[in-house]
N, C-alpha and C positions, 0 to 999 in steps of 0.2 A: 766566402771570400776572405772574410778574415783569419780564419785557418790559414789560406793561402798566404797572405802576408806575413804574419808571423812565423812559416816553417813548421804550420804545427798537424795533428790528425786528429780531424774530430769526429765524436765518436758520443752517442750515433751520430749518423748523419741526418738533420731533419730538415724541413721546409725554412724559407729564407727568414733571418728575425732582424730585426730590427735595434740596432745597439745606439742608445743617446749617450750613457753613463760608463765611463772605467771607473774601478773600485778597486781599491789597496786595504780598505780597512774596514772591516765588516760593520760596526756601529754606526756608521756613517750610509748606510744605506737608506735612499729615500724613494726611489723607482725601482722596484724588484724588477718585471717586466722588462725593462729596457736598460738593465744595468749588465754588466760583462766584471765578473770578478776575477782578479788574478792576486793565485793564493801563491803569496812569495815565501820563501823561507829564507829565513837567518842564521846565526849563530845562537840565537837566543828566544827565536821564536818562529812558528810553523802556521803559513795563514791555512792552511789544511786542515785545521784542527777546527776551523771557525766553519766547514762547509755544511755541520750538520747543523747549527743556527740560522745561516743564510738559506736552509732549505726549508725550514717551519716557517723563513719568512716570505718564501717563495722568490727567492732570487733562486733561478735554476739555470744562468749560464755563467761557465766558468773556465778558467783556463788553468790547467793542473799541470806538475809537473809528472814524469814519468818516475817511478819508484816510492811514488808515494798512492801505489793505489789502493789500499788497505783504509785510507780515507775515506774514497769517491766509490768506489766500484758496486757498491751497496745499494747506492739511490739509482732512483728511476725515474723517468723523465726527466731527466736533467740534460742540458748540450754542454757538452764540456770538451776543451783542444787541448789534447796532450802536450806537451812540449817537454824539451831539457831543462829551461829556465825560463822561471814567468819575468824577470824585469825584463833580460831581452827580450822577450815577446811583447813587453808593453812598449818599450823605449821602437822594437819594430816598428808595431802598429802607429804609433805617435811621429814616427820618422815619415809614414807613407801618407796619415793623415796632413800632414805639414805641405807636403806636395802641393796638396791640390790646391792651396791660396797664395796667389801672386802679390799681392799687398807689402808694403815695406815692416821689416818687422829688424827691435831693435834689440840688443842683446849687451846686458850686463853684468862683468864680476869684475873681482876686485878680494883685497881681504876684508874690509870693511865698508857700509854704505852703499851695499848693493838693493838693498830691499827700499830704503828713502830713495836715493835716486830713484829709483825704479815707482816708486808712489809719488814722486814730485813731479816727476812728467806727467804722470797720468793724471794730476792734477790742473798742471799748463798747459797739457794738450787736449784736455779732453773735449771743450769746447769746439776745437778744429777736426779731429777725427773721431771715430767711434772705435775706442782701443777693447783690445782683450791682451790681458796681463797676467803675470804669476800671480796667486793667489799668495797673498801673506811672506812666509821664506822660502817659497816653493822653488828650489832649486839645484836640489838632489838628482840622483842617480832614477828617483821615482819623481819626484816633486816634478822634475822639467815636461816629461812626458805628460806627465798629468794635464798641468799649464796648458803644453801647446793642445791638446786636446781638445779645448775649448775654443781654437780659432771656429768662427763661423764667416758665409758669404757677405755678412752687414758690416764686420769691421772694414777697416781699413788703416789700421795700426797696428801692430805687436808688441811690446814691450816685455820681456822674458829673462829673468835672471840667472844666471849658471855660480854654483860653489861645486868645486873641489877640495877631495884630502888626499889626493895621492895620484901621481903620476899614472897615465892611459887614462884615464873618465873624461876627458875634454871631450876629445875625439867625438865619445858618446852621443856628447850633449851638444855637441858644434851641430853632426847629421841629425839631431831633431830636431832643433831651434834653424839651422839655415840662416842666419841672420842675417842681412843686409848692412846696418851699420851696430859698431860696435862701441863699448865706452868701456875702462878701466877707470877706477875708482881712485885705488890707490894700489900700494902693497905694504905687508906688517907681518910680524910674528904670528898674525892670525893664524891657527889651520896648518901650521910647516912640521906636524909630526909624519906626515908621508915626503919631506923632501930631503933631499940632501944639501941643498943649501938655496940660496934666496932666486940665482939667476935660473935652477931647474923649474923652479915654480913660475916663474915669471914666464917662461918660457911656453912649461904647462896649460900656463890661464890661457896665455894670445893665442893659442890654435880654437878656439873659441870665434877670433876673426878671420881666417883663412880664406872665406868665399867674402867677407866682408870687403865693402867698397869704401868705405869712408869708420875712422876708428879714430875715438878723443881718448886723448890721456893727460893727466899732468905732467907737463913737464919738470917741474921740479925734482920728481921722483927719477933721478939721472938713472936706478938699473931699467927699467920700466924701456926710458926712451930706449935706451943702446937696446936693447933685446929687441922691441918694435922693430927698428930701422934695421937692426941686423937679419930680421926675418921678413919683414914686407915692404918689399922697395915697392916704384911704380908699377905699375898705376894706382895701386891704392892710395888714398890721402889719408896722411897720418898728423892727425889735425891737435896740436897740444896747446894746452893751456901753460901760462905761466909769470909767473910773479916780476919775470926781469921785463927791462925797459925795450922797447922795441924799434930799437932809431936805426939799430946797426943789423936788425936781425927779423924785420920785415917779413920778411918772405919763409924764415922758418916755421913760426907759432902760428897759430889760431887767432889767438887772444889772450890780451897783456892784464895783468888786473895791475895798475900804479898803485893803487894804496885802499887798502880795507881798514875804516874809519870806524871803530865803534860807538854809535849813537843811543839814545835812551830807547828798548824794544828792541836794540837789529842793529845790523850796519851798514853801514852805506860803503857800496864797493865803487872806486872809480876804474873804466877799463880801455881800452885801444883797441878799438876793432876795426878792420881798412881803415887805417892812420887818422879814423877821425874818434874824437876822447867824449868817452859818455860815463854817468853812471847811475846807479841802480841802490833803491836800500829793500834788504831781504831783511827778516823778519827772525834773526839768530846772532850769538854773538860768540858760542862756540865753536873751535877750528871745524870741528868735522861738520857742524851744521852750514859754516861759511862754504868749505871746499865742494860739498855733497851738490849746495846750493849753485857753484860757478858751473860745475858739470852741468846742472839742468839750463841755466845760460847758455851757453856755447849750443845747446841746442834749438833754444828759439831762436839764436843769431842765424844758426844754421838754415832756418825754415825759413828764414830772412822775415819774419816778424817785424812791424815796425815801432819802433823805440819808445812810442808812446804805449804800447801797447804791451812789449816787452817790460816795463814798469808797474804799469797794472796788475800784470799776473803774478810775476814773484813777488809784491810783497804779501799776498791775497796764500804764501805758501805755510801749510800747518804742520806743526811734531805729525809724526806717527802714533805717537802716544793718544793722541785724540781720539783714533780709532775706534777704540773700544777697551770701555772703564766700565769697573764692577765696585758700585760703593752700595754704602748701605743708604736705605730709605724708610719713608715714615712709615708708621704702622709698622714694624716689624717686616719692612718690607727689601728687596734687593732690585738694585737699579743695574741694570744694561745697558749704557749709553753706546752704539754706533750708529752715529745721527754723520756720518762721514761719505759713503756712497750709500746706494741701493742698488745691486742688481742680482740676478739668481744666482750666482755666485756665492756673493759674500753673506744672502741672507740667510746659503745653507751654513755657511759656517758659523754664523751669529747664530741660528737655530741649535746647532750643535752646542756652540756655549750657553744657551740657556737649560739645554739639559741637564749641564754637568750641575748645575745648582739646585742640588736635591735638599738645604738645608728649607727650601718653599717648596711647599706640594703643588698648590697655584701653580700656573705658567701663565702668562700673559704675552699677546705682542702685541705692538703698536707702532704701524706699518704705515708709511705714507706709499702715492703713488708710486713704481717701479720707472723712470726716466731711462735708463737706459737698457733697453731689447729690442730686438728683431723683431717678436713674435705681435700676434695680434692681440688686441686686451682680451677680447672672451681666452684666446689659450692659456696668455700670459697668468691669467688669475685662475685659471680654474689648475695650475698647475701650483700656483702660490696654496691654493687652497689644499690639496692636498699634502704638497709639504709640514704645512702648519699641522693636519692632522695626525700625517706618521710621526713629528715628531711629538705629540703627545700635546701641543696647546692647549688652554682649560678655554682662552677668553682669546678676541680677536676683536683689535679699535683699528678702525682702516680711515687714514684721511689723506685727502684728493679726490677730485671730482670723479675721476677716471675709475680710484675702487668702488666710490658709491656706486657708480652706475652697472659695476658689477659684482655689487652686493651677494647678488642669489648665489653663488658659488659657496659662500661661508656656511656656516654652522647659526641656526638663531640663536638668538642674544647675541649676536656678533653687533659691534656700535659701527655706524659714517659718519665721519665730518669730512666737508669740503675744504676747510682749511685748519689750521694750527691754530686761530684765535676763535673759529667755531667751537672747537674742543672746548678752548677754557671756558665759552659760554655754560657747559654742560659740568665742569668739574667741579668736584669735593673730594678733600683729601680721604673722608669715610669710604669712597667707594673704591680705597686700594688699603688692601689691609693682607697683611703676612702672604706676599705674592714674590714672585720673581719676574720683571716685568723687564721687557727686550723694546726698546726704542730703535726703530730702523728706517734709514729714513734719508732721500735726498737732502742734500745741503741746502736748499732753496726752501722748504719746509720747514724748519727751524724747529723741529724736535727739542731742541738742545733748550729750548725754552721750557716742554714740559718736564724733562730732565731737571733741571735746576725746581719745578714744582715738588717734584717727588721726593728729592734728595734730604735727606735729614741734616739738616740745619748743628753743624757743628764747628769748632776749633780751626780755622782760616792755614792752619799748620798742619801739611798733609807727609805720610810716607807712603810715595809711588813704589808698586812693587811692577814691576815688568815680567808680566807668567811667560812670555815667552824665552828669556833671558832666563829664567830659571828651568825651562826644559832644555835648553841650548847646556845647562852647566850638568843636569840628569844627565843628556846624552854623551857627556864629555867623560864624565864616570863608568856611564855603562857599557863604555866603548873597553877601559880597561880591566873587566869582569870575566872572570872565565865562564867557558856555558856551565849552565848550572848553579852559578853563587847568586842571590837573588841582594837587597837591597831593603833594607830597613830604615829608614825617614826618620829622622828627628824633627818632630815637631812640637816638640816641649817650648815651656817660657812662652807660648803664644809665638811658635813657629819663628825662634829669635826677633820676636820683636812683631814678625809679621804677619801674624793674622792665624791665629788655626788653622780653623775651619777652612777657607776659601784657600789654603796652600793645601792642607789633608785632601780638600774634594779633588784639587789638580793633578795631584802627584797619585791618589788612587786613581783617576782617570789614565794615567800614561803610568801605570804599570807595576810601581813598588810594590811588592812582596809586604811589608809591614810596614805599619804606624808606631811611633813607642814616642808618649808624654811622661813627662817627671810621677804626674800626681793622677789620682782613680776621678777626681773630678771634672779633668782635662779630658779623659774619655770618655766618662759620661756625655760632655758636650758633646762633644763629636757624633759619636752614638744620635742622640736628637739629633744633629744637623743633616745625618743618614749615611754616616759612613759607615763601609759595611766590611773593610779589611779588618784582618787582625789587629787589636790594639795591645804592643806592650805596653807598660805600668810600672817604670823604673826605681821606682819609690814608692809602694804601695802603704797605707796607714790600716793599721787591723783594724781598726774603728770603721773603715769603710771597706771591708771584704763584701758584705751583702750586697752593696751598690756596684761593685765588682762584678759580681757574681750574675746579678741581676740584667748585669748590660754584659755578658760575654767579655768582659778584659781580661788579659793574662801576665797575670802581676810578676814581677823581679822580687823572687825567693834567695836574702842572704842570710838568712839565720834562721837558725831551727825553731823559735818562739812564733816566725811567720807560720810556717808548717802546722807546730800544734792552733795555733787558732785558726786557720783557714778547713783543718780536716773537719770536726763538729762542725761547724759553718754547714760544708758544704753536705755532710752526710743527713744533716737538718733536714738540709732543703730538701734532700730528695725523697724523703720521706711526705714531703706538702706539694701532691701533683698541680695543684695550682697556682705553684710558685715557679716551677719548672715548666708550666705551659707558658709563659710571657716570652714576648719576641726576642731579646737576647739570650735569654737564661738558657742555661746548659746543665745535663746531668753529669759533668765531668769537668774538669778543668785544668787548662793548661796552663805549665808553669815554668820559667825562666829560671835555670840555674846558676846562680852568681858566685864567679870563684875569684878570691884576692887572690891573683897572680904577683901583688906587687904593688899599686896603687895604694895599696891601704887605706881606703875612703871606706867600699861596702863589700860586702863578699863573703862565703864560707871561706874556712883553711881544707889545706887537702889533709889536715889531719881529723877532721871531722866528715872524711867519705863513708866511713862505715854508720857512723849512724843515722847518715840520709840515706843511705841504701836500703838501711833497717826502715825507715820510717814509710820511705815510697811504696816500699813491697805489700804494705799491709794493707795501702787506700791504694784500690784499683778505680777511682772517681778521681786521680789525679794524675795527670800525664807528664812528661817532661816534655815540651815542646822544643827549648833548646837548653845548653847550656855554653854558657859566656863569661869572657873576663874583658877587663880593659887596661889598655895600656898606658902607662905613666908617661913612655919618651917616646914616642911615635916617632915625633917631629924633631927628634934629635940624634942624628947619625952616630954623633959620639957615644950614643948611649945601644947601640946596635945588639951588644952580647947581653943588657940588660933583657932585651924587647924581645932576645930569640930565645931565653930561657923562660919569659912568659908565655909564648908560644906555648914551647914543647911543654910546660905542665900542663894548660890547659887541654892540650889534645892527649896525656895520657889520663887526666883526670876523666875528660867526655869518655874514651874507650874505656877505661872500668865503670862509669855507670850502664852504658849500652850493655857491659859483658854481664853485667849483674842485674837487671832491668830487665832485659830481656826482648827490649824493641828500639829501634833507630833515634835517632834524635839528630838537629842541627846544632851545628856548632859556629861561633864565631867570637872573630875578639877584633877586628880593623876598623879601627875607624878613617875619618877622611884622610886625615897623613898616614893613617896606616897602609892607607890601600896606596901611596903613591909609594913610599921609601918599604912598604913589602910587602908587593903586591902576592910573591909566592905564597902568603898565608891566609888566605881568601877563605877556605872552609866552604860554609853552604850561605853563610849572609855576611854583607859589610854593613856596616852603621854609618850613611852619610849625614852628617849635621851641617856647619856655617859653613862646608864648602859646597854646597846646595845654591846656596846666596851668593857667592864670589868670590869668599875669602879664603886664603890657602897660605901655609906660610912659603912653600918651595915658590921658586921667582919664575920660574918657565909654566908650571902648572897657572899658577897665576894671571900671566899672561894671556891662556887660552880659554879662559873662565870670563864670563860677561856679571859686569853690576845689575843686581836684582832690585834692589833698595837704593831708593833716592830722597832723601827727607828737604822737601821743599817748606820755606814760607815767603813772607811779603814783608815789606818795608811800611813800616803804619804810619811813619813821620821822617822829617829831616829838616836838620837844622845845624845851624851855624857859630862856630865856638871861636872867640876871639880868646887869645896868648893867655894862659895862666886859669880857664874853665875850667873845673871839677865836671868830672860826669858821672855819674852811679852812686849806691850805697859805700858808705866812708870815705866817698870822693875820693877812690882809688883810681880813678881816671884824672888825667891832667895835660889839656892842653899845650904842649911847646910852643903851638904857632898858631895860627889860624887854620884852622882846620873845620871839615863836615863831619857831619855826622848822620848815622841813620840809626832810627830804634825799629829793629824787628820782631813780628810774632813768633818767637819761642823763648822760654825759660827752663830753668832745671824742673822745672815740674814736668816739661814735654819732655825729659831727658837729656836737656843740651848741659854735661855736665859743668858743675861750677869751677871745678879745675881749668875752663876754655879761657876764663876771663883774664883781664890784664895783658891782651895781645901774646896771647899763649896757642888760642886757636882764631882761625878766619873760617870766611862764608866768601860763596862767590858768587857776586851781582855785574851783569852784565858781560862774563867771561875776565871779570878783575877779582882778587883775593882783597879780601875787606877783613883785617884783621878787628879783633873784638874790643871793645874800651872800658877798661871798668870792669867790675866786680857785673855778673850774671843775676838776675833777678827771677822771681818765681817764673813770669809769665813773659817775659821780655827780655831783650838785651839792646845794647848799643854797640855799635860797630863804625870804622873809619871810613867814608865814603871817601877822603879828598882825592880828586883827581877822577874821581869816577862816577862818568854821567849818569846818573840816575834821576828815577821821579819816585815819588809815592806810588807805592800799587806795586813796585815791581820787583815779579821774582825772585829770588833769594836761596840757592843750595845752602844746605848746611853739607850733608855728606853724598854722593855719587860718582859718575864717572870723574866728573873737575876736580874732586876733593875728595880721594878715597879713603873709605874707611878707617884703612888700616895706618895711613898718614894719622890724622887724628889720634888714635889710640895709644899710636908709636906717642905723639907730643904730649899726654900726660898718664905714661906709661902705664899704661894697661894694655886689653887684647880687643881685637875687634867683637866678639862675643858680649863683651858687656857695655858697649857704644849700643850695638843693635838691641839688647835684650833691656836695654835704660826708656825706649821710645815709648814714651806712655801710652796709656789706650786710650785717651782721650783727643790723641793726635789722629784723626779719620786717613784710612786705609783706601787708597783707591789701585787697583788689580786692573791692567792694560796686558788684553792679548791681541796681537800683531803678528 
């Protein structure tokens, strides 16, 4: 049947099977048996290649394309439907499955704030209906299909998000989603590299609502309305929110918001809804947290909810950021926290993120009951139960009454508790030692309490790194890559600031070609934590060649001194076979060619080719992996004839080693601005560093890049300064008037540098800029609170979306590189994927 659906011949033909699972991406597989893979191809990668893995692991149905059967045509037993293209066949089959449920289902995009909206309802509604929703930013060309694939008979909600980059994909995504009512978010620069100007896109998105019966948008956003009204007159209601007053204009809007009041935690929105004036305080006090927040409004108003109860639920609404946080914990231990839903969904995906944390051999989970499913508890667990297995669990602590009583599914030594303070009956911190431990767990459960058990106790001053904001900026890059040029990571200075390890494990998971850290001890860590790519060595120390050598790193060679002491080194080793049987160690080693094109920091001259040619010829235990230069003016247009004459030496220097050498090698010299202002010089790798994180200097690339790093703290005191107060060391603060004050957790020891002080830089509390007072102290600072409602305890940005970066840096003129790469390590790192 499913052949039939999708247009496709399958081949053989065998007896009827049974499909629960689509699958895009081979590592992800948890039910071979009942799984249907479809092996898509790209520009940049071939799921074809993954069909001889998926078959050792007994996943034997697949959906191939035709031309690629040089892959498939080998195995046996396998059911496999040919087709032209696997996404159409999926987005097909997702299109036909959609049919069969009648349920309202609700659908939204926008350039930004689709994914929060989209989790704030399913937050306010969830209580009322039994929703199935996008998984995380599922809302691709694959994401969507994916999504609606999961409608089953027990809901009776949809909530489903659609993103495009480029004119015809609505269409797509409209005939699989189907949606009933629709929401626009907003519109921005987001995503506008497929249009040709803002009213195409606009245009683009709203065929999204076309079968749609009812569609909210802001109205503020004047291209937005005119495009709506100009494409769907009646009968559809075209229901807008909006900031203006509603005495004259009744009957156009939805609902009025009169005034958004910023209070201490949130804001209190007053609004007009049928001419009678109510209001509501949500639990945010920046724009897109407010706007995100009225869209989820207008829709409890809609389901006509009553006003007491419409209060209730939005202020009870959380960040997405809660989701799911990765800090460190005691014992040498790593914390999982998504204590946010439970259901088989999101625990494969949490299961997935506990994989990727290979720097603990351990796996742990600790799983309360499963509240929202169809299925009956013996399936429900004994299907948990296996998931836990394939994906490699060590330990299983199950609490709720419901897993007790279906214990016997687990593994022994598996722990019950009936509730979250039974646990602690049972706990000591000894019995969690160097583990990777995944907290998963309805909201009612309160995980989040042993989470705070576990957590290693440190510095109240944290940097949020957002992984999925940092693969959104991967993708933004690898979109302008030719096939074949692969991607080399800078993760040095402690991954600018943010964490090695836990950025190396992410970025090896989705894809990067290499690792390259400053120093040989950087990749030793790594190495222990289990990364298992190539490590460059951009500044290798001969004193540590052995440690090199020992963990497989391949050090950056710019002087022929490196050479002679690396060869005896290495011709040593290979003489002592049980120095070369250890898990990194290598009988050969590869080496990094560094040519000064120009820079003049590190590098051979090309007047010195001949005697590395001489030198390499004679140790055949030494390879040239690549050779590379760097450029001085990337990022400076005016300096263009400098950048292209770096270029062309470096790629005639590569062709005389390869002609002399006698074997291939890569070559590359672009880094982050290199690859935007010249892209034509791409080679076989680009070097992506802090535009990884967000930061870029061109204004449009900028634009389309999301903040990865968010360095929060809290306000520890506040107090009151009458006319003529000193504040700080040498009372370089000085009250003019009566004014507040707050003293916040960070100093230039955390990196908040001392140049901020004296109202030079701000922080922003409550959605207000709090310029600084006084001179910066080791561990603390004062800041101006007057005028802005604050209390003790609360929130505090230093730098993120409110306060960027590169602002900062610009005000005591430096670059964002050394803002990020200043955040000490004593500030605790917490890593949110969403």
């Amino acid at each position: 049947m499913i052949a039939k659906i999708v247009g496709g011949v399958l081949q053989p033909a065998k007896s009827t099977i049974s499909i629960e699972h689509l699958l895009t991406d081979s590592r992800k597989l948890l039910f071979p048996e009942q799984s249907l893979f479809f092996a898509i191809r790209g520009l940049r990668h071939n799921g074809h290649e993954f069909l001889s893995e998926l078959y050792k692991k007994n996943c034997r149905n697949w959906v191939v394309e035709s031309g690629q059967e040089s892959y498939y045509k080998k195995f046996r037993d396998v059911n496999f439907i040919k087709v032209s293209n696997a996404i159409d066949a999926l987005q097909k089959l997702s299109s036909y499955h959609r049919r069969q449920f009648q349920f309202p289902v609700i659908a939204i995009t926008g350039s930004n704030g689709k994914t929060v909206v989209k989790e704030w309802l399913n937050q306010l509604l969830s209580s009322t209906f039994n929703i199935v929703k996008s998984p995380r930013s599922f809302n691709s060309q694959i994401g969507v299909p994916l999504s609606v694939w999961e409608m089953r008979e027990h809901h009776s909600l949809g909530i489903f998000e659609a993103g495009i980059s480029r004119c015809g994909e609505m269409d797509k995504l409209e005939d699989i989603i189907k949606p009933d009512i629709g929401i626009i978010t907003n519109i921005g620069e987001a995503h506008s590299a497929g249009f040709n100007s803002l009213k195409e896109k606009i245009n683009e998105k709203i065929k999204l609502f076309k079968n749609c019966h009812t569609i909210f948008y802001p109205a503020h956003f004047k291209e937005i309305e005119t495009c709506l009204k100009a494409t769907y007159l009646q009968p559809k209601k075209l229901l807008g929110w909006t900031y203006e007053k509603l005495s004259d204009k009744s009957d156009d809007y939805f609902l009025s918001i009169s005034s958004a009041q910023a209070e201490a935690g949130g804001t209190k929105l007053e609004y007009v809804f049928k001419n009678k004036t109510s209001s509501v305080f949500i639990p945010f006090t920046d724009k897109a947290g407010v706007e995100n927040s009225i869209s989820c409004l207008c829709f409890l108003l809609y389901f006509n909810l009553p006003e007491d109860e419409i209060k209730s639920r939005m202020v009870t609404l959380k960040p997405l950021e809660m989701r799911m946080e990765l800090k460190a914990g005691i014992n040498q231990c790593t914390i999982i926290n998504d204590t946010y839903n439970n259901d088989l969904v999101s625990l494969e995906t949490s299961l997935e993120f506990l994989c990727l944390q290979t720097q603990n051999k351990k796996k742990t989970l600790i799983l309360s009951d499963i509240l929202q499913s169809d299925k009956k508890a013996d399936e429900l667990y004994a299907r948990v139960s296996k998931m836990v297995f394939q994906k490699g669990v060590d330990r299983f602590i199950g609490i709720g009454s419901v897993l007790q009583k279906n214990q016997s599914f687990f593994p022994k030594g598996s722990k019950f508790f009936s509730s979250t303070n039974d646990f602690f009956h049972d706990f000591h911190p000894d019995n969690f030692i160097n583990e990777a431990i995944l907290l998963k767990g309805a909201r009612v459960f309160e995980l989040e309490k042993i989470a705070q058990k576990l957590q290693m106790k440190t510095h109240e001053t944290v940097l949020e790194i957002n992984l999925n904001a940092l693969l959104q900026n991967l993708h933004f890059f690898r979109a302008r890559l030719n096939p074949g040029t692969g991607i080399i990571a800078m993760v040095k200075a402690f991954s600018y600031g943010s964490g090695s390890y836990e950025i190396a494990n992410f970025l090896q998971y989705h894809g990067v070609n290499y690792l390259a850290v400053a120093y040989i001890d950087e990749g030793v860590l790594l190495r222990e934590k289990g990364i298992h790519l190539p490590i460059l060595v951009m500044n290798p120390q001969p004193g540590n060649f052995d440690k090199l050598l020992e963990y497989g790193l391949e050090p950056e060679i710019f002087r022929i001194e490196q050479l002679e002491q690396l060869i005896p080194l290495l011709q040593n080793r290979n003489k002592n076979p049980k120095v070369t049987d250890k898990k990194h160690s290598k009988k050969f080693c590869h080496i990094h060619i560094k040519l000064d094109t120009g820079m003049r920091r590190l590098g051979f001259e090309v007047k010195q080719t001949e005697i590395i040619i001489g030198m390499l010829k004679k140790i055949p235990e030494i390879k040239v992996a690549s050779v590379f230069s760097h450029l001085a003016a990337a990022d400076d247009i005016n300096e263009k004839r400098f950048t292209l004459k770096q270029i062309s030496t470096l790629k005639k220097f590569a062709h005389r080693l390869e002609k002399e050498l006698g074997y291939p090698m890569k070559c590359h010299i672009l880094n982050t601005p290199g690859l935007l202002n010249f892209p034509q010089a791409q080679m076989d790798y680009v070097r992506l560093g802090i535009g990884l994180y967000g930061t870029v200097n061109d204004p449009e690339s900028q634009s389309r890049l999301h903040t990865v790093a968010q360095l929060k703290t809290s306000i520890s005191q506040i107090r009151k300064l009458k006319k003529g107060d000193t504040v700080g060391y040498s009372r370089k603060g000085k009250a003019k008037d009566a004014m507040k004050i707050a003293t916040i957790g960070i100093g230039y020891a955390d990196g908040f540098d001392r140049r901020f002080g004296n109202g030079v830089g701000s922080v922003i509390i409550n959605g207000k800029k709090a310029p600084v007072v006084g001179n910066i102290c080791m561990d603390m600072c004062m800041v101006d609170i007057t005028g802005i409602d604050a209390e003790e305890g609360n929130e505090v940005l230093v730098f993120g979306e409110e306060n960027p970066i590169w602002e900062l840096a610009t005000k005591i003129g430096t670059i964002p590189y050394e803002i990020l790469t200043k955040v000490g390590e004593r500030v605790k790192r917490v890593y949110y994927n969403y």
